[in-house]
C-alpha positions as CSV (number, residue, x, y, z in Angstrom):
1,X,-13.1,7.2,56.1
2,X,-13.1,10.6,54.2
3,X,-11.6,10.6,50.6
4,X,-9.2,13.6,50.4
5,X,-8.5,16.5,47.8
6,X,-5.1,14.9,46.7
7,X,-6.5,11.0,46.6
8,X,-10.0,12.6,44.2
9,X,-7.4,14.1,41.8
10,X,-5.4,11.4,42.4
11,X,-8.1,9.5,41.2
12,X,-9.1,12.0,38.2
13,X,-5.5,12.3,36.9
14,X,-5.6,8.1,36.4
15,X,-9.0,8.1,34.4
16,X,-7.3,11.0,32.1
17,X,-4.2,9.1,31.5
18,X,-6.3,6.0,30.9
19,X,-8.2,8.3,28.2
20,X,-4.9,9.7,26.8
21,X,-3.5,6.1,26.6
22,X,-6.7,5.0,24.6
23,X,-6.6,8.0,22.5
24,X,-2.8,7.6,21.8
25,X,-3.9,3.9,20.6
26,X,-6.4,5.1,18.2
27,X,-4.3,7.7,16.7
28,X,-1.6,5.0,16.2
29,X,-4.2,2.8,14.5
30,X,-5.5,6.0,12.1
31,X,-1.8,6.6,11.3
32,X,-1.6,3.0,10.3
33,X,-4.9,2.8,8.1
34,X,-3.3,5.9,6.6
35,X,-0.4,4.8,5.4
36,X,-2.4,1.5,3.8
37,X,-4.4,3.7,2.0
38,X,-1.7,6.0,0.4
39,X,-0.2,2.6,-0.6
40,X,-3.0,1.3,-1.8
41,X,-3.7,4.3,-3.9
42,X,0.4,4.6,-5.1
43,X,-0.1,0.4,-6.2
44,X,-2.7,1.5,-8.5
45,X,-1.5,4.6,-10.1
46,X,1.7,2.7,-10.8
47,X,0.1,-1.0,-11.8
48,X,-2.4,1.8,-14.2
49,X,1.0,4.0,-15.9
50,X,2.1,0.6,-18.4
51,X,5.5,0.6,-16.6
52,X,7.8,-2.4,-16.6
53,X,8.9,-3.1,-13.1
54,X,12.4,-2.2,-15.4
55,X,11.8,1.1,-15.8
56,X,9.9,2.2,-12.3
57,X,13.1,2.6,-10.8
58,X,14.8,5.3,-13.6
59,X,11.3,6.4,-13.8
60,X,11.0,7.5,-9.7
61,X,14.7,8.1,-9.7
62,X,13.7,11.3,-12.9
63,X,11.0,12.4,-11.2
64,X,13.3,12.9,-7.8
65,X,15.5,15.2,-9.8
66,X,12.5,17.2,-11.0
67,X,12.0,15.7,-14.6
68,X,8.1,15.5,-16.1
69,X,6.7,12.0,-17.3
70,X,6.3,13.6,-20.6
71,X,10.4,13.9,-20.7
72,X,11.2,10.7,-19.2
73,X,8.3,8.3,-20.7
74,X,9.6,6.4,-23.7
75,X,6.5,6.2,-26.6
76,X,6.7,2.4,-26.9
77,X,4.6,0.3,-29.5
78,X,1.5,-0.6,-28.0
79,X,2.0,1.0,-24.6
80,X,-0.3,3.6,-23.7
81,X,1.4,6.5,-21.9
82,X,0.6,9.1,-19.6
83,X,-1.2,12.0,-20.4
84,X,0.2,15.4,-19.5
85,X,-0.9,19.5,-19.1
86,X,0.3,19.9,-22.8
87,X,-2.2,17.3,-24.2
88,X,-5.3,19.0,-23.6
């Protein structure tokens, strides 16, 4: 019995979706390990800046409207703050 045209792409059109599928997988999981990294990295820029979980909120909330951390980070005693562009 004689394969046809149509049944070989038939054929050839499954094994690319099956690629496609396995592909779209992978992507998914790169998208994922992505996003855990930019996390990762945002934990420790924050857990590094001497912030009270307090003042993280009004902190992000300042920087949304376009503030700099040199306007909107209070010189406590003993905290270390932020450097900016105008310290060096």
């Amino acid at each position: 019995m004689a394969t046809t045209k149509s049944a070989k792409i038939e054929a050839e059109i499954e094994k690319v979706k099956g690629k496609i599928a396995e592909q779209q997988a992978r992507l998914k999981e790169l998208e994922q390990r992505r996003t855990e990294a930019e996390n990762s990295e945002i934990v420790d820029i924050v857990r590094g800046m001497s912030i009270s979980l307090d003042e993280l909120p009004v902190l992000l909330q300042k920087l949304r409207g376009g503030e700099t951390l040199g306007q909107i980070v209070p010189k406590s005693e003993g905290a270390v703050t932020p450097k900016t562009e105008d310290d060096e």
